[in-house]
C-alpha positions as CSV (number, residue, x, y, z in Angstrom):
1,X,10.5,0.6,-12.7
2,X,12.4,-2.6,-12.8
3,X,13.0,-3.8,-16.3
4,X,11.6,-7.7,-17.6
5,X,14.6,-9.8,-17.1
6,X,14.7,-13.4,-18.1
7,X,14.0,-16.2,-15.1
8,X,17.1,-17.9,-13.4
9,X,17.8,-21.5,-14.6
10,X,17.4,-23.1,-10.9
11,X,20.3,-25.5,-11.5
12,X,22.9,-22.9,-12.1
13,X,25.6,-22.1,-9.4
14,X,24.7,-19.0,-8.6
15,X,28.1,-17.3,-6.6
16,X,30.7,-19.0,-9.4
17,X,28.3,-17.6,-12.1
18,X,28.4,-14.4,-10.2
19,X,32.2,-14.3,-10.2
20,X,32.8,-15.9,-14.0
21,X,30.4,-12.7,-14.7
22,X,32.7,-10.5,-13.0
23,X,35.9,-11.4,-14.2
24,X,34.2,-11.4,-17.7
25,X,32.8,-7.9,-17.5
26,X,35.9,-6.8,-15.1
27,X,33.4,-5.6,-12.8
28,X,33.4,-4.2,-9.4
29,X,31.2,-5.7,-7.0
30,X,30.3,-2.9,-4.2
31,X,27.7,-3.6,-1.6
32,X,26.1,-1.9,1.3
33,X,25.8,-3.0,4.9
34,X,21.9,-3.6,4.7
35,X,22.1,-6.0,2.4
36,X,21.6,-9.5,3.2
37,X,24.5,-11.8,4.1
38,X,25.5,-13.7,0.7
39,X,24.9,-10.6,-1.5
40,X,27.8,-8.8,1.5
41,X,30.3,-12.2,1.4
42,X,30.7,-11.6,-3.2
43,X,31.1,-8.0,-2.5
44,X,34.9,-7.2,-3.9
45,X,34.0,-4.0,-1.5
46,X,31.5,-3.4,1.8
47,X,31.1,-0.2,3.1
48,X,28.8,2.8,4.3
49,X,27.8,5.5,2.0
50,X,31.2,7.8,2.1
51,X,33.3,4.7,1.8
52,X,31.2,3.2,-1.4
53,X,31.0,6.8,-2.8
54,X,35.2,6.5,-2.5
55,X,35.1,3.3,-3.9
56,X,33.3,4.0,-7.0
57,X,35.0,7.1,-7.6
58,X,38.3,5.4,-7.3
59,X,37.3,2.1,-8.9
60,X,39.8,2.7,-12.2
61,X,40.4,0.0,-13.0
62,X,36.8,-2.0,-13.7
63,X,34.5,-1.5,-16.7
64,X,31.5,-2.0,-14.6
65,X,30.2,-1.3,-11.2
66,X,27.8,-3.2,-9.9
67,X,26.2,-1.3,-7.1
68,X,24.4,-3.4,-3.9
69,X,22.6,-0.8,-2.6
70,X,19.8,1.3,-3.3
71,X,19.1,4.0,-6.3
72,X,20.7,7.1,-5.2
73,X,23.8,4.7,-4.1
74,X,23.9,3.7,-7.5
75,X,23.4,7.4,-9.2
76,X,26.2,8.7,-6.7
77,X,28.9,5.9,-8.2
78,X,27.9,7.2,-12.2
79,X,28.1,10.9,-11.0
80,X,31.8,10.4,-9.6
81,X,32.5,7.9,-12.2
82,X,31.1,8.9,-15.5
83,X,33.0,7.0,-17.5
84,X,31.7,3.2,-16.0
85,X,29.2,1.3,-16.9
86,X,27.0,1.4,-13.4
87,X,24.1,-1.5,-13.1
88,X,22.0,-2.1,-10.4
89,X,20.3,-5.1,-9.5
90,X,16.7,-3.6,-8.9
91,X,15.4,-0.4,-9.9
92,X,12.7,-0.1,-7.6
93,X,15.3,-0.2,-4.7
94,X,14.5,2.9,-3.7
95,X,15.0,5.0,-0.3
96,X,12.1,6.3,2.1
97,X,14.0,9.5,2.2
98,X,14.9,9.9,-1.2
99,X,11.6,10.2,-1.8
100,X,10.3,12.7,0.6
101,X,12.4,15.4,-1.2
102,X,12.3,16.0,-4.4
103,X,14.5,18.4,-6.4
104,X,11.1,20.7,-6.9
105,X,10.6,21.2,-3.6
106,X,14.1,21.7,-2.2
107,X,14.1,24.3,-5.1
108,X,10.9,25.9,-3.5
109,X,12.2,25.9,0.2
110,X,15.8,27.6,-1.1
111,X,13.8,30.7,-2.8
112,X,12.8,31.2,0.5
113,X,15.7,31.1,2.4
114,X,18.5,32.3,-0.3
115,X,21.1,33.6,1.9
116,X,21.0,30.2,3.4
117,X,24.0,27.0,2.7
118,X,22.2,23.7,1.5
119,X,23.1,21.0,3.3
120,X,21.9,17.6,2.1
121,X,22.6,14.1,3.4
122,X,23.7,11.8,0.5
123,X,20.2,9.6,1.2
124,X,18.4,11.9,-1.9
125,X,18.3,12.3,-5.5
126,X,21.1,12.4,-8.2
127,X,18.4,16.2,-9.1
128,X,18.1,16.6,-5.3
129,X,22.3,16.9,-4.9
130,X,22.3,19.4,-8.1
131,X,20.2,21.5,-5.7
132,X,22.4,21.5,-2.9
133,X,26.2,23.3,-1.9
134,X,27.6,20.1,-0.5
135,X,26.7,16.7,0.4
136,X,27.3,15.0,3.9
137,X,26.8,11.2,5.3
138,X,26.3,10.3,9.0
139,X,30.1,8.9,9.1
140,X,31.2,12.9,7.9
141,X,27.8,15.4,8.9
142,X,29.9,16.5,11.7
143,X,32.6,17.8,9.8
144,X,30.8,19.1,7.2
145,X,28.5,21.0,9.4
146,X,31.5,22.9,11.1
147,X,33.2,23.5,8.0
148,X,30.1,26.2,7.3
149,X,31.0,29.3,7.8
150,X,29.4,30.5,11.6
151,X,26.8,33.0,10.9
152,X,26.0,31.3,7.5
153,X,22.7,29.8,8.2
154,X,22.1,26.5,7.1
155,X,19.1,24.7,5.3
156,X,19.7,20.6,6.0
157,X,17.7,17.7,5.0
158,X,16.0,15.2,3.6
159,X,16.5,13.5,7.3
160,X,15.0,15.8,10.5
161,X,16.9,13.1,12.9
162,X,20.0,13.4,11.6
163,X,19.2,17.3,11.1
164,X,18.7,17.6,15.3
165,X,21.2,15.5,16.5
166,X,23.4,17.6,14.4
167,X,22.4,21.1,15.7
168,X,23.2,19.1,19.6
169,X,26.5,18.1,18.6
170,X,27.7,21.3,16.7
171,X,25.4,24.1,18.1
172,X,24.4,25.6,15.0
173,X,20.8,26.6,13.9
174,X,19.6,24.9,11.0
175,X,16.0,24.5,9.0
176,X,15.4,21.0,8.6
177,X,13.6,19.3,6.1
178,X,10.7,17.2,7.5
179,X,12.3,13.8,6.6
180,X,12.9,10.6,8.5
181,X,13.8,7.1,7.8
182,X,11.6,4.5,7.7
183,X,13.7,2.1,9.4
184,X,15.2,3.9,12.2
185,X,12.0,5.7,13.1
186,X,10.5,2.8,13.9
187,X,12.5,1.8,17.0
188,X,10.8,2.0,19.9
189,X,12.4,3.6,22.9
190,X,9.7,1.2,25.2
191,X,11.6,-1.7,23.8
192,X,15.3,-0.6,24.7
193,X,14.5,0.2,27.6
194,X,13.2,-3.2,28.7
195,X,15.8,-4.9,26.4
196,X,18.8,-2.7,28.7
197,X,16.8,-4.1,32.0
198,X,16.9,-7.6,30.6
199,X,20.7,-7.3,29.8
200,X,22.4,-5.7,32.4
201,X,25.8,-4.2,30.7
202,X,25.0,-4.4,27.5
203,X,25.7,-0.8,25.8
204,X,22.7,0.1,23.2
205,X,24.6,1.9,20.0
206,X,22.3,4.0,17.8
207,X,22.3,5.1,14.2
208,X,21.7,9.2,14.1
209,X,18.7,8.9,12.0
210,X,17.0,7.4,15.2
211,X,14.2,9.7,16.5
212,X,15.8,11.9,20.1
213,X,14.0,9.3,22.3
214,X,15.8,6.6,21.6
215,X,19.1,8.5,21.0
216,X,18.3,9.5,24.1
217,X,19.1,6.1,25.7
218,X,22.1,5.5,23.6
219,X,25.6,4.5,24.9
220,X,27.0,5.4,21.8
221,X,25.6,6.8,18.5
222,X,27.3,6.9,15.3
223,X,27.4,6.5,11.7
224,X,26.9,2.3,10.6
225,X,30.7,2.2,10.1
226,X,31.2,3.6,13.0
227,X,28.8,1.2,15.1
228,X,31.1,-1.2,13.7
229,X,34.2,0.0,14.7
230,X,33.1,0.4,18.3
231,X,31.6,-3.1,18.4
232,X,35.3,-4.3,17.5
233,X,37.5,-1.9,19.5
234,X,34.8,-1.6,22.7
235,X,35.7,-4.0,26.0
236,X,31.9,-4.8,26.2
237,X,30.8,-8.0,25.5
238,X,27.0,-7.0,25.3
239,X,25.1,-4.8,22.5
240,X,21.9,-3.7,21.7
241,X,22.3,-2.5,17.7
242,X,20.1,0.1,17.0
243,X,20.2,0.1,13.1
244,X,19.5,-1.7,9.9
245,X,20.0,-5.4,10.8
246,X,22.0,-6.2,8.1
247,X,25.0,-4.7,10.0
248,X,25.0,-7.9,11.9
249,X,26.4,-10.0,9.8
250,X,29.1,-8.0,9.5
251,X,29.0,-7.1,12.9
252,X,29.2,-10.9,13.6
253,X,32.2,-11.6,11.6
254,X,34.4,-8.6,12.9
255,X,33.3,-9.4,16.4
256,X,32.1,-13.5,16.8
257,X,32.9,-13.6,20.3
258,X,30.1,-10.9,21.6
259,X,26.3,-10.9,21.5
260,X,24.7,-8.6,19.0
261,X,21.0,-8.0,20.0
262,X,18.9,-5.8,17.3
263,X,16.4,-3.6,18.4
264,X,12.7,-4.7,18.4
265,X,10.4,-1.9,16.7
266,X,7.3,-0.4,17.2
267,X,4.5,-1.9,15.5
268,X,2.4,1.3,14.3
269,X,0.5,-0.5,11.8
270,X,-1.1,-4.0,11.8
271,X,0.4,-4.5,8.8
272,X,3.9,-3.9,9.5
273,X,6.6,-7.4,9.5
274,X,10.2,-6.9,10.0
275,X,10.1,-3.5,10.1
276,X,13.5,-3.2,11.5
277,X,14.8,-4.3,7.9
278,X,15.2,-1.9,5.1
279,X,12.8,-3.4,2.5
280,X,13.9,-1.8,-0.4
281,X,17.4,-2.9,0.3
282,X,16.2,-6.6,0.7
283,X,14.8,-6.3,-3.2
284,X,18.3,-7.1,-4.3
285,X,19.1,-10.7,-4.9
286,X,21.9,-13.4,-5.9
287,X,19.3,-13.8,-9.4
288,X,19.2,-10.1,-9.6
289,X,23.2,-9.7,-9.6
290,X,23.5,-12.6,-11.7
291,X,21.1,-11.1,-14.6
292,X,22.5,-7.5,-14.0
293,X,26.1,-8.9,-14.5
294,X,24.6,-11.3,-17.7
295,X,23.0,-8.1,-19.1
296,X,24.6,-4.8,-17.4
297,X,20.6,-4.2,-17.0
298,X,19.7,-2.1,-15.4
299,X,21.7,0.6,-15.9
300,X,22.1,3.9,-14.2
301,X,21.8,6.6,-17.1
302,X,21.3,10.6,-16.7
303,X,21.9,13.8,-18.5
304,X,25.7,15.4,-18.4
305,X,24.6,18.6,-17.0
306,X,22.5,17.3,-14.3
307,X,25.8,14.8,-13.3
308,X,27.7,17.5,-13.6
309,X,25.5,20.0,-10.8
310,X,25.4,17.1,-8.7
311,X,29.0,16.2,-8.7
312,X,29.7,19.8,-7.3
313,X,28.6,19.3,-3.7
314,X,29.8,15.4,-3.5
315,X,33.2,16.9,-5.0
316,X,33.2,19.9,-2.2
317,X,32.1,16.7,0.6
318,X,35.0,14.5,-0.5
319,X,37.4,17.3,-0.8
320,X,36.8,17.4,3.0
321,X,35.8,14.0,4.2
């Protein structure tokens, strides 16, 4: 739960109290990709999943880390870097499939598969990693997956998508946890396919955790820095972004001469708004990094031997990545 902070005195300047904060605290700012524009421009570093986990691990030189991202962002940068004070602007930023596998239950599924290699992507659970042999993002899943030994069978989760469009690229057999992403599973193929027919030429690029329907229709698929890098270095002039619209931004500023379209989603409940936006990545704030900064609240705290079972796999994943 998010702990009672203090309100924001309206008046203040929030991005030079934000950096007087950091110099003070000789803190590292690190921020994901989702998050929204502002909190991306103060970040001292922007990056997927394997680059932050890099960062924070390599980040010697700061007291503090300040991690723009979501929970098991933030317990990756104290597991690799024990020694730093980690804070996190909100708490309850939490991840869809974090939460659909817990440490319990990947415990459960291994007793019943325990000749096979556990595979899990780094979207899960400081407890969740201390179950697994290694740890994988979309920008390195590839690599990781063909560095299992062939004949090993292979247990992978939390996310199905990524799981399949894994077993397509490499050709290995795996059990997949039942997992999926809020976000990207809520693109609707429908959608593209009319967006593509109202933009002749432009390319649609897709995030792995899309569901096979819609990766289906992809000109290119890749990891978020990777959608990045092809927006840059591609001779299009036209794309239809199939992931987290935060990239944009980003996207924008790397590329400002070509038109970024995101993806409209599928509205499977009346109730759903913007569903193309991560909303527990949106919970972070300029007033939340100013009072985390103010009060290194909240932090990121856990027990040495669970950091240390779940810096095993993330070791053995940047060892190869």
């Amino acid at each position: 739960m998010s702990t009672t902070q203090s309100p924001v005195d309206p008046t203040l300047d929030l991005f030079a109290e934000i950096d007087r904060l950091r110099e003070e605290r000789k803190a590292v700012i690190l921020a994901h990709y989702y998050q929204d524009p502002d909190i991306q421009d103060i970040a001292d570093h922007l990056g997927d999943s394997l680059e932050l986990a890099k960062r924070a691990r390599d980040a010697k030189d700061a007291e503090v880390i300040l991690f723009c991202g979501v929970h098991f962002m933030a317990e990756t940068a104290k597991i690799v870097n024990p020694s730093k004070t980690v804070v996190i602007p909100d708490l309850e930023a939490g991840c869809s499939l974090a939460e659909q596998c817990p440490a319990d239950q990947l415990r459960v599924w291994k007793e019943r598969h325990p000749d096979h290699y556990v595979v899990m992507y780094i979207n899960c659970s400081a407890a969740t990693k201390a179950e697994s042999d290694i740890i994988c993002t979309s920008s390195n899943a590839e690599k990781i997956i063909r560095s299992v030994p062939e004949g090993r069978p292979i247990l992978f989760g939390p996310d199905k998508n990524l799981g399949a469009f894994l077993m397509k690229k490499t050709g290995r057999a795996m059990d997949l946890w039942p997992g999926a992403c809020m976000v990207h599973e809520t693109f609707s193929s429908q959608k593209i396919a009319t967006l593509k027919a109202q933009h002749p030429g432009a390319k649609f690029i897709a995030h792995p955790e899309c569901e096979d329907h819609v990766l289906a229709l992809a000109d290119f698929v890749g990891s978020t820095s990777r959608l990045l890098t092809f927006v840059q270095q591609d001779e299009g002039a036209k794309y239809i972004v199939g992931t987290e619209t935060g990239i944009l931004h980003t996207m924008h500023k790397a590329a400002p001469h070509k038109e970024l379209i995101p993806v409209p989603y599928e509205d499977r409940t009346a109730a759903c708004q913007g569903c193309n936006q991560c909303p527990h990545m949106k919970l972070n704030t300029l007033e939340k990094i100013y009072l985390a900064l103010r009060d290194l609240q909240p932090r990121i705290e856990m027990a040495e031997e669970l950091r240390q079972r779940a810096l095993l796999p993330l070791e053995r994943m940047l060892a190869i990545s």
